[in-house]
TORPARO-284224 format. One record per residue: x, y, z of N, C-alpha, C, CB in turn; residue in three letters. Coordinates in pm, whole numbers, padded with zeros to 5 digits, always signed. Glycine has a CB too. Example, Ala and Ser with C-alpha at 12.3 -4.5 7.8 and 13.67 -1.06 7.14 Angstrom:
+01319-00569+00780+01230-00450+00780+01320-00330+00780+01131-00447+00905ALA +01285-00225+00708+01367-00106+00714+01290+00003+00787+01408-00060+00572SER 
This chain:
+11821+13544+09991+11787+13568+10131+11801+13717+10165+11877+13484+10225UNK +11933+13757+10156+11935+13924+10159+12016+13983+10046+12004+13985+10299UNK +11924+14045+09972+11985+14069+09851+12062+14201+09867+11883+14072+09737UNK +12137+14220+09722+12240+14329+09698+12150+14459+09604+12389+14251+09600UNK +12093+14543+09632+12035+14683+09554+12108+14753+09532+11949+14765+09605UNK +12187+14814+09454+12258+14924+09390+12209+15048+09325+12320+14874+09305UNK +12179+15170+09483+12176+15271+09504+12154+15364+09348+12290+15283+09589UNK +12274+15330+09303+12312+15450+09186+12217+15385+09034+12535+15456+09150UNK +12171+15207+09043+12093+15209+08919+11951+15259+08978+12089+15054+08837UNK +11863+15255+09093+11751+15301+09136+11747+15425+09096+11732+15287+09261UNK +11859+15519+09097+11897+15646+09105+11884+15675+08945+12046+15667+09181UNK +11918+15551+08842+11906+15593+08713+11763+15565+08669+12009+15529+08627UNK +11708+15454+08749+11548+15446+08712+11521+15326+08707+11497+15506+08582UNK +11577+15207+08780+11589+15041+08783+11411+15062+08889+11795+14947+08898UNK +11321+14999+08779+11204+14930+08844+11214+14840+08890+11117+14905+08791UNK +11305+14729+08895+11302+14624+09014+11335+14615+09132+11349+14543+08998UNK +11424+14744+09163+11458+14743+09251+11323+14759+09381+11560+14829+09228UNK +11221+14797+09329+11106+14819+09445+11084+14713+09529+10970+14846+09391UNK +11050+14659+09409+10992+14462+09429+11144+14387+09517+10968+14342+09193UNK +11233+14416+09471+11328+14346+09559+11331+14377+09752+11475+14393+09485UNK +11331+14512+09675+11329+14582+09844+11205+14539+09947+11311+14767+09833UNK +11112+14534+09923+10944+14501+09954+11013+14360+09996+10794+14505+09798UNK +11014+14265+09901+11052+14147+09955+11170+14102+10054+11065+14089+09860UNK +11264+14153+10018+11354+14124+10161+11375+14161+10259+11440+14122+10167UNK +11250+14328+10251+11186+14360+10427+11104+14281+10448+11109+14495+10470UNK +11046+14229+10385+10922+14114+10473+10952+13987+10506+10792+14077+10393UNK +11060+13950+10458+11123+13798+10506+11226+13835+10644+11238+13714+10353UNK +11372+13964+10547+11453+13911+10656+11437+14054+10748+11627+13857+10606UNK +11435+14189+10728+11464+14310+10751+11550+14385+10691+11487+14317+10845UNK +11658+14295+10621+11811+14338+10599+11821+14330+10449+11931+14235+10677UNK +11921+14414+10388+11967+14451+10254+12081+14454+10245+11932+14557+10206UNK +12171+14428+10136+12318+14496+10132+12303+14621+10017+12453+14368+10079UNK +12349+14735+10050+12356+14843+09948+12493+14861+09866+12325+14975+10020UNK +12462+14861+09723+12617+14956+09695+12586+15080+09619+12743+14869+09591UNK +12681+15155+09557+12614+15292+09465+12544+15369+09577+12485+15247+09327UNK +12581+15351+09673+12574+15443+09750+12675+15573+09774+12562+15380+09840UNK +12816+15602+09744+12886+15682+09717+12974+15744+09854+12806+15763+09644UNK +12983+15639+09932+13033+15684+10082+13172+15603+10030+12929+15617+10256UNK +13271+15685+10026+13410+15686+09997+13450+15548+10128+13490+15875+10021UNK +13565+15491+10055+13617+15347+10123+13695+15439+10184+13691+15203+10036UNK +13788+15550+10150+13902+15630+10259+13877+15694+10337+13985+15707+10226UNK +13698+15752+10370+13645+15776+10448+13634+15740+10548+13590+15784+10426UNK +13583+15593+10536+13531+15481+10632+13634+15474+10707+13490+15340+10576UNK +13773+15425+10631+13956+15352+10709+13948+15476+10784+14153+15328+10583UNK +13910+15577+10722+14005+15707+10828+13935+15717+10951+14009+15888+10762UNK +13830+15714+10921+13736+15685+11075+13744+15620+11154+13633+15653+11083UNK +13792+15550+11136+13844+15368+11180+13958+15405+11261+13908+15240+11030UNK +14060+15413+11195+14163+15488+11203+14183+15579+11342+14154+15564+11085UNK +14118+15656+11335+14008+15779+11409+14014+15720+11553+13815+15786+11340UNK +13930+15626+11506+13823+15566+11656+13909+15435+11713+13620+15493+11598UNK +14041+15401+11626+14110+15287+11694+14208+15394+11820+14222+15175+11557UNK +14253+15469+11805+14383+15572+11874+14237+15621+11971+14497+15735+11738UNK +14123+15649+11978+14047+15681+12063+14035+15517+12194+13905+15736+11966UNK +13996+15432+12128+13980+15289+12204+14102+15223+12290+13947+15181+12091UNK +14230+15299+12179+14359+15235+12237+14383+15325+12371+14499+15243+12121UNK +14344+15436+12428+14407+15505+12539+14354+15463+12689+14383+15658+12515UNK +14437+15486+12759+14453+15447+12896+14346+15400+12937+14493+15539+12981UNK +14270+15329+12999+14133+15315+13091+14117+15450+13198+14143+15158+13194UNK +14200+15525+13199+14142+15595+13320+14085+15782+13219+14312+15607+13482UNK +14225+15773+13100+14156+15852+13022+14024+15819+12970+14226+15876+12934UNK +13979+15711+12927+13854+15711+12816+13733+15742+12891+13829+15560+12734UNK +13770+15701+13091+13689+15722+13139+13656+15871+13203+13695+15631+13198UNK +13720+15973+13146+13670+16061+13147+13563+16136+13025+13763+16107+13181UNK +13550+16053+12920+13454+16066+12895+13302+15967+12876+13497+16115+12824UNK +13344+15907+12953+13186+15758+13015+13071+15822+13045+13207+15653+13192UNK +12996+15759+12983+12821+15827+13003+12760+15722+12940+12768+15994+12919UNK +12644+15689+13002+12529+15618+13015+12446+15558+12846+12434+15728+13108UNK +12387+15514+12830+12324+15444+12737+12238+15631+12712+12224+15266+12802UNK +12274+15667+12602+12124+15764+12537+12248+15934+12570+11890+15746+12702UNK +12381+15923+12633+12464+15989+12631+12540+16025+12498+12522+15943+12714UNK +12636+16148+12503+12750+16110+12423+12886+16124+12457+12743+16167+12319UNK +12947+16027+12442+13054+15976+12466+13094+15845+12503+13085+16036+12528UNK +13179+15807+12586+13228+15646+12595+13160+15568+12615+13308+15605+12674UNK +13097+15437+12578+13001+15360+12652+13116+15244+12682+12848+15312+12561UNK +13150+15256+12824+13244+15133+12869+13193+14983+12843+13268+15145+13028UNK +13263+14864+12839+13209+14747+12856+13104+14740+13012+13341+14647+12851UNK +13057+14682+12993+12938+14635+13074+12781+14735+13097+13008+14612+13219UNK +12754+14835+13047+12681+14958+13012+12536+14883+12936+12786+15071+12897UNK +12605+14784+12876+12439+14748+12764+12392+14628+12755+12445+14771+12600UNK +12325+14604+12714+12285+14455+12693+12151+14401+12582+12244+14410+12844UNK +12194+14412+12498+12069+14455+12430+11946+14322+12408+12122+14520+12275UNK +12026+14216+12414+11906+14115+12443+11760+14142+12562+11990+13984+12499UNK +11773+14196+12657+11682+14276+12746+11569+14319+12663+11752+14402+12812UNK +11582+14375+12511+11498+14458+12488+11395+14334+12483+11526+14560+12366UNK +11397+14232+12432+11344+14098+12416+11274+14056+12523+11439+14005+12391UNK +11286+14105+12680+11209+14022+12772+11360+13960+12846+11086+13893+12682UNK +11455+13935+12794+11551+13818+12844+11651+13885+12931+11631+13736+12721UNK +11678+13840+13063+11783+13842+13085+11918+13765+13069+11760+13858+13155UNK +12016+13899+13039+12134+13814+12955+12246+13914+13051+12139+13832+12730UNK +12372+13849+13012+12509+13920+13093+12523+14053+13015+12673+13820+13081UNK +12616+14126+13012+12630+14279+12938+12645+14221+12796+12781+14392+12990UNK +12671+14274+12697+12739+14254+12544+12886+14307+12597+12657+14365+12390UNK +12948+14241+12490+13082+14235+12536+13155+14317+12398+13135+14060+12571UNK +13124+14425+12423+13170+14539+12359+13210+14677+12435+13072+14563+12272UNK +13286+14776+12364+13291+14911+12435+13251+14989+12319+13439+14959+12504UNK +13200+15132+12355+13131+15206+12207+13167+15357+12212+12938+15195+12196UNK +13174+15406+12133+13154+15572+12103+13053+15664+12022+13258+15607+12043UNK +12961+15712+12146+12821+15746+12065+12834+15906+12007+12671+15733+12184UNK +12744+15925+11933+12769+16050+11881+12621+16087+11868+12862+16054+11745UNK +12578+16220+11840+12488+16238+11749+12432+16393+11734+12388+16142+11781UNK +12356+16414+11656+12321+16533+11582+12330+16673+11688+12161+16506+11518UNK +12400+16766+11634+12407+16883+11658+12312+17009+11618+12507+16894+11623UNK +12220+16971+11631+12061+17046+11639+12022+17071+11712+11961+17011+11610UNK +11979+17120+11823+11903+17147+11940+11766+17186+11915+11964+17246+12016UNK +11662+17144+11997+11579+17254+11913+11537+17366+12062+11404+17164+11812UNK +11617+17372+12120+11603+17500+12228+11493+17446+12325+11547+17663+12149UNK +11426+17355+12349+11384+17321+12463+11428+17229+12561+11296+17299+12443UNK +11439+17269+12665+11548+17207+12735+11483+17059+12804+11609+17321+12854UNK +11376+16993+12787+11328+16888+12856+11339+16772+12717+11163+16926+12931UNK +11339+16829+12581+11377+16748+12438+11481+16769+12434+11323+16777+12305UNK +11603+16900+12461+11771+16835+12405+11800+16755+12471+11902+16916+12404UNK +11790+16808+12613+11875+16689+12725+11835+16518+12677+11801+16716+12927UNK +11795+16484+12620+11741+16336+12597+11764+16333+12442+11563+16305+12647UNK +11761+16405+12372+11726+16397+12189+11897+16438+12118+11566+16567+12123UNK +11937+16568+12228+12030+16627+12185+12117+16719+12262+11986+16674+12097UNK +12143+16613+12327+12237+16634+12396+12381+16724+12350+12255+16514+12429UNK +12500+16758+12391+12577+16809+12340+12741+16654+12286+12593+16946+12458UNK +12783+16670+12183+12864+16565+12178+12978+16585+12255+12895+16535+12055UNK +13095+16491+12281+13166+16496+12377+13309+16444+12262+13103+16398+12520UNK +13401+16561+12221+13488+16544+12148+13647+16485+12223+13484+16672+12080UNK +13666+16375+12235+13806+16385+12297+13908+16439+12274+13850+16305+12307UNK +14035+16531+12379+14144+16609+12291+14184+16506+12260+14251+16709+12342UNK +14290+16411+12315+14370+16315+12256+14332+16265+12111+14370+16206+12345UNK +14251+16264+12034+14241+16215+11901+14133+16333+11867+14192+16043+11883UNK +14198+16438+11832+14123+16571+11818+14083+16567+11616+14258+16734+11886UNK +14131+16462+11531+14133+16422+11392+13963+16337+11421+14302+16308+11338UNK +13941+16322+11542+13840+16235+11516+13695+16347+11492+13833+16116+11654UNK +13684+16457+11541+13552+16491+11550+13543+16525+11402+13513+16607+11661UNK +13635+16605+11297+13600+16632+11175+13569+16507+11084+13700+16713+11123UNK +13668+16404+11111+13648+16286+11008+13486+16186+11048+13811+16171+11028UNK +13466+16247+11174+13341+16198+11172+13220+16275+11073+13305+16199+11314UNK +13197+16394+11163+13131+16519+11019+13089+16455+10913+13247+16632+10940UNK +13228+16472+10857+13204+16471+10714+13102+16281+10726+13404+16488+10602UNK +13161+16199+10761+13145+16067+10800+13004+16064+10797+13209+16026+10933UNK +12937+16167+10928+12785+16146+10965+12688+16227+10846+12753+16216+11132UNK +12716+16302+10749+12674+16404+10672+12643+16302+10539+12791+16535+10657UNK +12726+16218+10534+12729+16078+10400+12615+16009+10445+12882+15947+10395UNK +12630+15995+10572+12482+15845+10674+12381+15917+10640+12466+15810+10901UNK +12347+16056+10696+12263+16096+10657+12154+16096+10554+12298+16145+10665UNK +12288+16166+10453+12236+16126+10281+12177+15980+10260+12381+16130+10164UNK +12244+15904+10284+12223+15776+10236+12127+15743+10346+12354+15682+10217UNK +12103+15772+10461+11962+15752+10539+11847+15813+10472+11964+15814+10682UNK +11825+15910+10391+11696+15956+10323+11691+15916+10221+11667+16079+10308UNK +11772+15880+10155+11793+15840+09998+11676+15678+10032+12026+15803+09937UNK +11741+15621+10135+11676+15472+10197+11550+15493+10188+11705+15425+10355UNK +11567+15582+10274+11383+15615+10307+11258+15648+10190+11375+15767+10401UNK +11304+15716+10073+11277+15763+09929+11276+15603+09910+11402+15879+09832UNK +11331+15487+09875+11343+15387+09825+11216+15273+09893+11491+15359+09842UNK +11248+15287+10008+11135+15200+10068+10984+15331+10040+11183+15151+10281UNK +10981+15437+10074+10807+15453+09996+10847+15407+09871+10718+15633+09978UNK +10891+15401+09792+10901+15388+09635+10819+15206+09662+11119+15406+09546UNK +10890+15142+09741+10870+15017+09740+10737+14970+09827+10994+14961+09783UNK +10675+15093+09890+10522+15044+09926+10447+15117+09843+10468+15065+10077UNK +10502+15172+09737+10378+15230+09675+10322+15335+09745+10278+15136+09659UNK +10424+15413+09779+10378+15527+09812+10467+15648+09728+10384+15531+09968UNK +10412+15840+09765+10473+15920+09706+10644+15873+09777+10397+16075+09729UNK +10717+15949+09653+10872+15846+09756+10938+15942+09887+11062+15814+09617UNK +10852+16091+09854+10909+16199+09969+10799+16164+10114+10886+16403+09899UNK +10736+16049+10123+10629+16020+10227+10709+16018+10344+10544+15883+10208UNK +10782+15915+10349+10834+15879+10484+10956+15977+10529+10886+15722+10481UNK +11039+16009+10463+11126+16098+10457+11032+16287+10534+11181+16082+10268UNK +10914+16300+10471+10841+16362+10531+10844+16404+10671+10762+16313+10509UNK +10872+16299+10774+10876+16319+10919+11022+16324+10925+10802+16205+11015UNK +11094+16358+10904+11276+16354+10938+11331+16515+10882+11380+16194+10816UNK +11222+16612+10944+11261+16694+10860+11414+16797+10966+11099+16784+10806UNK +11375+16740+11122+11472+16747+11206+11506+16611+11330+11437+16879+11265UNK +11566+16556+11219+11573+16388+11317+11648+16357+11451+11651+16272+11228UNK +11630+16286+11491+11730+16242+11568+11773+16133+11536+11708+16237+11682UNK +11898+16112+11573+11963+15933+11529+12076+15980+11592+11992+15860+11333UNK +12153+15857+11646+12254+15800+11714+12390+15712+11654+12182+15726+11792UNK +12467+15755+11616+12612+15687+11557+12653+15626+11655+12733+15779+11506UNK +12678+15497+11648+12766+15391+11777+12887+15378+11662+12669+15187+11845UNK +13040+15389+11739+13160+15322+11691+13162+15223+11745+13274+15374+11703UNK +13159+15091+11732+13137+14985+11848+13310+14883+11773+12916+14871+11833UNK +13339+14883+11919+13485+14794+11928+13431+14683+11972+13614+14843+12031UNK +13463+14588+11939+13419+14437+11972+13591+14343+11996+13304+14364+11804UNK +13635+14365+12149+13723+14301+12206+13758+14167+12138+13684+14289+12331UNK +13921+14137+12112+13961+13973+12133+13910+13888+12260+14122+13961+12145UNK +13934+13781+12253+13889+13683+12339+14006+13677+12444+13856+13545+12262UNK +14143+13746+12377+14221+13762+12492+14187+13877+12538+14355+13753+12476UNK +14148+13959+12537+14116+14075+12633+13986+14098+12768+14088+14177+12530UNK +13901+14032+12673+13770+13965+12744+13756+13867+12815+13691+13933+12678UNK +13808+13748+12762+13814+13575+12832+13713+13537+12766+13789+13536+13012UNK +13666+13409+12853+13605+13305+12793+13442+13419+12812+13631+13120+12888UNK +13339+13375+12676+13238+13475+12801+13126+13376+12827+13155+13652+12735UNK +13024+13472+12912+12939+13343+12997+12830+13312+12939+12892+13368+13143UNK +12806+13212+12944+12714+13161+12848+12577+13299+12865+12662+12972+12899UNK +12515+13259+12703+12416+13372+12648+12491+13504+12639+12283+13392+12747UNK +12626+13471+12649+12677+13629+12628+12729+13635+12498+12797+13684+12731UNK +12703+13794+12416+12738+13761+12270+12816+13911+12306+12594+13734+12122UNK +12867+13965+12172+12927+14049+12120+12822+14185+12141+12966+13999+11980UNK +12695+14146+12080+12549+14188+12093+12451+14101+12076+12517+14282+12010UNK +12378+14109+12257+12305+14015+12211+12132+14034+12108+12295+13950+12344UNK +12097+13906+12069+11959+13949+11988+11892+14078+11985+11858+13874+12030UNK +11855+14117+11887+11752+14205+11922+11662+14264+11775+11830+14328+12011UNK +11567+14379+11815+11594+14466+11666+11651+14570+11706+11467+14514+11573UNK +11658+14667+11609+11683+14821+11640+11549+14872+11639+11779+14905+11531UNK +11548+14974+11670+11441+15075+11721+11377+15177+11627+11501+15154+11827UNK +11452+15231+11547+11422+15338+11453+11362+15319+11288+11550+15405+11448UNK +11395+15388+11231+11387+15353+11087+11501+15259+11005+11381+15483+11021UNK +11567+15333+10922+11667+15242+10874+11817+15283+11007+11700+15287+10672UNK +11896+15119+11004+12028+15125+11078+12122+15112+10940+12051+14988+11209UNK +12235+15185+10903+12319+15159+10830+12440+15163+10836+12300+15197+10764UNK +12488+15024+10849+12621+14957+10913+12729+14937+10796+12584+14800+10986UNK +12846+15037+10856+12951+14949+10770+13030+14847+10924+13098+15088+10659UNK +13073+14723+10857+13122+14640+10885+13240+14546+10884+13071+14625+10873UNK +13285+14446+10984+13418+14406+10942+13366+14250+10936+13558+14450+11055UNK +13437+14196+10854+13365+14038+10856+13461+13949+10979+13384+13943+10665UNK +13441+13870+11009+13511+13769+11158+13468+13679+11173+13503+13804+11297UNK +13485+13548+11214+13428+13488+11314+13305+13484+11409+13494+13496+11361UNK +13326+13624+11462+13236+13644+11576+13139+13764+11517+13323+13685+11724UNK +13100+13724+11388+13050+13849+11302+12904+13844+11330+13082+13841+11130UNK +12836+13935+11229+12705+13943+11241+12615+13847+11169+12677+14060+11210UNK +12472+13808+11258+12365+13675+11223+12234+13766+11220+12354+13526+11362UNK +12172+13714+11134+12035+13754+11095+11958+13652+11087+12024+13822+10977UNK +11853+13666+11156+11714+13579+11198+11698+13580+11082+11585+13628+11293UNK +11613+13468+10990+11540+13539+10833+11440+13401+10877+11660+13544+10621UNK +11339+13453+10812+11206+13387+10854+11223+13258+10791+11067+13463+10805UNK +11167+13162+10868+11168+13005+10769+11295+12949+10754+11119+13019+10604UNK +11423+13018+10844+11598+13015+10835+11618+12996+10943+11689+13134+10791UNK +11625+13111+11036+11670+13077+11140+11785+13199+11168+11714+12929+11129UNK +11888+13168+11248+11952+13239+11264+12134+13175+11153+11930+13256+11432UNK +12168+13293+11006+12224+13264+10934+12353+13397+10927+12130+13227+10832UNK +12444+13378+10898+12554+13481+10908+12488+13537+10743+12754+13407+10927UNK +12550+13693+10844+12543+13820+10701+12617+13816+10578+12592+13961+10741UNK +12554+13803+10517+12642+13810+10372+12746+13966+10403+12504+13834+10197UNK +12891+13928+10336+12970+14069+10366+13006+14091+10223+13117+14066+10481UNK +13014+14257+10165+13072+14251+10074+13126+14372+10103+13012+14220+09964UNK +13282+14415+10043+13347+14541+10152+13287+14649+10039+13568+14550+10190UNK +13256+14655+09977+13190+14760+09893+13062+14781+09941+13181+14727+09750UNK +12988+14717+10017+12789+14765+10043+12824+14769+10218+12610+14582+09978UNK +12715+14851+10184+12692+14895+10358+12571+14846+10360+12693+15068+10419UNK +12570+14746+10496+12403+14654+10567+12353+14759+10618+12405+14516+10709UNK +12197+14698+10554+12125+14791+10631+12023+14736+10693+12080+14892+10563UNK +11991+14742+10768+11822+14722+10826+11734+14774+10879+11798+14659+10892UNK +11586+14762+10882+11518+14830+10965+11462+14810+11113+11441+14848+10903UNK +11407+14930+11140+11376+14935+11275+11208+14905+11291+11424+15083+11332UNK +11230+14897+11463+11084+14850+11504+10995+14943+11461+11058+14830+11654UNK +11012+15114+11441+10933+15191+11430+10895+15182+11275+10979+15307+11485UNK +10962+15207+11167+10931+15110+11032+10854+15057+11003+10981+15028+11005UNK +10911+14942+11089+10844+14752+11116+10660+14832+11146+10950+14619+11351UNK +10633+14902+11233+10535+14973+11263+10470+15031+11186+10558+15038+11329UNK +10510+15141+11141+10475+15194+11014+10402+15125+10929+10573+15224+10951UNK +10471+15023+10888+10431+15002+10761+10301+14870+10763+10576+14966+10673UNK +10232+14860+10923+10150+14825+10956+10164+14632+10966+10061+14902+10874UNK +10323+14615+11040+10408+14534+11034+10399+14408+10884+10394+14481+11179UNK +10442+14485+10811+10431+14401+10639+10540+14395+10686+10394+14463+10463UNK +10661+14457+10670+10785+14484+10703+10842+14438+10845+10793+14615+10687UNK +10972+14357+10849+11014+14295+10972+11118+14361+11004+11040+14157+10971UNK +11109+14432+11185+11258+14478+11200+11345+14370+11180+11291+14537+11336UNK +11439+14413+11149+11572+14296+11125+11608+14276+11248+11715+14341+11034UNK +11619+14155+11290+11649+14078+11402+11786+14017+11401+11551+13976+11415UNK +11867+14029+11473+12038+14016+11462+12088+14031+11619+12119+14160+11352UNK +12224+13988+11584+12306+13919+11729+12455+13959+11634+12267+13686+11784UNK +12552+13983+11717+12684+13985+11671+12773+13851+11801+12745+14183+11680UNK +12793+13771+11722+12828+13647+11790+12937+13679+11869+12858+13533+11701UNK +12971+13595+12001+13084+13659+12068+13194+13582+12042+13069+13677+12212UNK +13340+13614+12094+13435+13576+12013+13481+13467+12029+13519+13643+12009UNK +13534+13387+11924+13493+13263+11931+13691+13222+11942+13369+13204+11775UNK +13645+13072+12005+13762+13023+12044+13911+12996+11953+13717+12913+12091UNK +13865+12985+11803+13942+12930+11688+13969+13095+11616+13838+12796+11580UNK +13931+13194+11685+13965+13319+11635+14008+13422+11780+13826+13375+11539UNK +14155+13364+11864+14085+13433+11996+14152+13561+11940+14131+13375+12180UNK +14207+13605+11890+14283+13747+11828+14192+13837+11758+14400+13716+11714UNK +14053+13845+11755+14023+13883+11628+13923+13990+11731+13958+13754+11495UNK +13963+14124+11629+13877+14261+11700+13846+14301+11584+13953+14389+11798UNK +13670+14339+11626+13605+14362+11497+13571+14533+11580+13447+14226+11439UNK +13543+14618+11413+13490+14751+11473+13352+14797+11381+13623+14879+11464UNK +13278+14840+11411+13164+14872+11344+13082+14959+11371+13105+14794+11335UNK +13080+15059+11226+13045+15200+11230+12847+15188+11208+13150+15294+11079UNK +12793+15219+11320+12641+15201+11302+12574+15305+11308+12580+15121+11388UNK +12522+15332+11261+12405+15457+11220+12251+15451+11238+12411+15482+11072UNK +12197+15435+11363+12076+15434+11398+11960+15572+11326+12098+15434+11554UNK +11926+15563+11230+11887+15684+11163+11671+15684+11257+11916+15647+10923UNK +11669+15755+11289+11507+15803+11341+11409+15933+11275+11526+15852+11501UNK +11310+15974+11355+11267+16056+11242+11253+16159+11358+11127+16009+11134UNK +11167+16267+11348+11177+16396+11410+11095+16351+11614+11057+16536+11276UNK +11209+16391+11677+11111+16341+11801+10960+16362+11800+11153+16410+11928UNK +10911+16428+11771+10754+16419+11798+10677+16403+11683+10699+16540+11864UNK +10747+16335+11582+10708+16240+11472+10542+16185+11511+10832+16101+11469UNK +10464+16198+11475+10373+16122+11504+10320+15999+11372+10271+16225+11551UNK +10352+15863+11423+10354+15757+11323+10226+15662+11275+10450+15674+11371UNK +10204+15700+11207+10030+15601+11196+10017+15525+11094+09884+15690+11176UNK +10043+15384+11143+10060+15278+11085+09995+15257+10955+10031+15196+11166UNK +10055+15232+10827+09942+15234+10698+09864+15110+10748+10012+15211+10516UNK +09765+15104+10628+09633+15045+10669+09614+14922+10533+09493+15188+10678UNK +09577+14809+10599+09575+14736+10447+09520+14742+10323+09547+14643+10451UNK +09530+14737+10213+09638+14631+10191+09745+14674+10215+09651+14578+10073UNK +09825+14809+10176+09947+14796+10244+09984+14757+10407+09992+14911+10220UNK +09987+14780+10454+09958+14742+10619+09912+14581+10644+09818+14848+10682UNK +09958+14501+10717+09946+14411+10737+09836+14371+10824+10040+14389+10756UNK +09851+14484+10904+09750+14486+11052+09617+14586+11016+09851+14570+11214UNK +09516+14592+11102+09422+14711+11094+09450+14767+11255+09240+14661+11053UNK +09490+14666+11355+09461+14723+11514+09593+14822+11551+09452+14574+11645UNK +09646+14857+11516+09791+14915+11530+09790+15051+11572+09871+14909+11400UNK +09826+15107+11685+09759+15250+11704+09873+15335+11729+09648+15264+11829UNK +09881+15465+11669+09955+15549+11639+10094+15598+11733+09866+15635+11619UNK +10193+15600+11730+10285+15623+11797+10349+15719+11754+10346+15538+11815UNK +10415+15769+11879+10504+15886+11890+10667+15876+11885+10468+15946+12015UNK +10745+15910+11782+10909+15899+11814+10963+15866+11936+10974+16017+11795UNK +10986+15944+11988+11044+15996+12098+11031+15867+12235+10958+16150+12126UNK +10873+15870+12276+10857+15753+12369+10850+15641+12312+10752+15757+12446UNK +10829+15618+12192+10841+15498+12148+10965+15448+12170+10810+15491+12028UNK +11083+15531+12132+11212+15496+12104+11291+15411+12240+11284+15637+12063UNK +11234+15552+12334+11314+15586+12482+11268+15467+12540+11269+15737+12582UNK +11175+15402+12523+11117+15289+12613+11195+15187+12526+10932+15267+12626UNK +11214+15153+12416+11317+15069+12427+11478+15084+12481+11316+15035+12317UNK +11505+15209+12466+11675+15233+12508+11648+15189+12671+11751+15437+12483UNK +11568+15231+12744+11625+15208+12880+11556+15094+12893+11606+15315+12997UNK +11516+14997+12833+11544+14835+12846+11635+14749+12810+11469+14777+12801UNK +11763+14837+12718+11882+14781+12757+11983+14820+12790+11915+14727+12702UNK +11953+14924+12881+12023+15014+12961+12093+14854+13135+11860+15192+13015UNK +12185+14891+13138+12238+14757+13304+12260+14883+13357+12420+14607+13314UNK +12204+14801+13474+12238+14921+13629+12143+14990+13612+12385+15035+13647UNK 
């Protein structure tokens, strides 16, 4: 259903790995990676990092609160991501810490929205370097992805990677509350509800739970993620899904909310929304690769933004 690819044999010259990849974007969206080379003491320390950030006062964290497409705190009740779907649903019942790229490109109507400035808290002043290094690994392993999937449509493998030559993408630390901290929640309310992501590849490390993560897979339904603490999940985005003249399915997923027979249990999860250069211009391949012929060319940037502020509350 979602298979395991190992980074470092592709890297030595494993031809199956194409054919694997091809196939479990077109069923589920989702992969597990290993041989990818992102250190396990990395990850804890980040963790680590971002728990002493989550643990402080409510009135501190809320000095640094800002909005969906900001950086810094995203309080509980801020998102909802089932919305992007058409649906109305209650908030997701999470709190987050966004981050992202320190590039500007000097026009001031693209930073304010693309690239913004990040928002470092003093109180856990260990956190902005251990991220760095943290976001500099996603990176890598976000193009390395991208090299792998052209490899796997049969294309040159520097194709898609091509448009990311100054990206934008978004790091969420996302805390996912006990059931004692939260309560009971209201019905259709999840952890996160349904959705896809938006971009190219998302690459999640994860904690396994109860109230863990579910993947739609075609002809399945909705089935819990395979976890293995060595691979980081990955999946793709709607723009991808696009791309590739929808052969390829964004991965469709929900993080279940917390469930009654686990009310203690706080999950945290480091996500990496990886995108390509805002004014990317994307033009869907054409069949046979391409699934579609009617599919008409899109732009990064508004493509993206029109989904964020549909699951933007308030």
């Amino acid at each position: 259903m979602i298979p395991t690819i190992d980074l470092a044999a592709w890297r030595g010259g494993d031809t199956t790995i194409a054919a694997t990849v091809d196939e479990a974007l077109q069923k589920a969206g989702f992969l597990l990676v290993t041989g990818h080379g992102v250190d396990a003491a990395l990850r804890a320390e980040l963790r680590d990092a971002a728990r002493r950030f989550f643990a402080l006062p409510l009135e501190v964290k809320q000095r640094y609160a800002v909005r969906i497409g900001g950086r810094g705190w995203l309080a509980p009740g801020v998102e909802a991501n089932g919305q992007v779907e058409g649906v109305e649903t209650p908030p997701d019942l999470k709190e987050s810490f966004a981050i992202g790229p320190e590039t500007p490109t000097g026009d001031p109507t693209v930073d304010d929205v693309w690239f913004p400035p990040n928002v470092w808290p003093a109180e856990v002043p260990q956190l902005h370097a251990v991220a760095a290094r943290y976001l500099a690994a996603m990176t890598a392993v976000s193009l390395e992805l991208l090299a792998v999937c052209s490899t796997a449509l049969g294309l040159p493998r520097a194709e898609l990677a091509a448009l990311a030559s100054h990206p934008t993408w978004t790091f969420n630390i996302n805390r996912y509350p006990p059931m004692t901290e939260v309560g009971e929640p209201e019905p259709g309310q999840f952890r996160i509800g349904p959705h896809t992501d938006f971009g190219t590849v998302t690459v999640l490390d994860r904690e396994p739970g109860a109230g863990g993560l579910q993947v739609d897979i075609e002809g399945l339904g909705w089935v819990d993620a395979p976890y293995d603490p060595d691979a980081l999940t990955i999946n793709i985005g709607d723009l991808l899904a696009h791309w590739t003249g929808l052969r390829w399915r964004s991965g469709r997923h929900r993080v279940l909310p917390p469930q009654a027979g686990a009310p203690t249990e706080e999950l945290m999860s480091l996500v990496f929304f990886f995108e390509l250069d805002h004014d990317a211009l994307v033009t869907p391949l054409q069949p046979p690769i391409g699934r579609r012929a009617d599919l008409d060319p899109v732009v990064s940037a508004p493509f993206l933004k029109e989904r964020l502020d549909a699951i933007s509350v308030g």
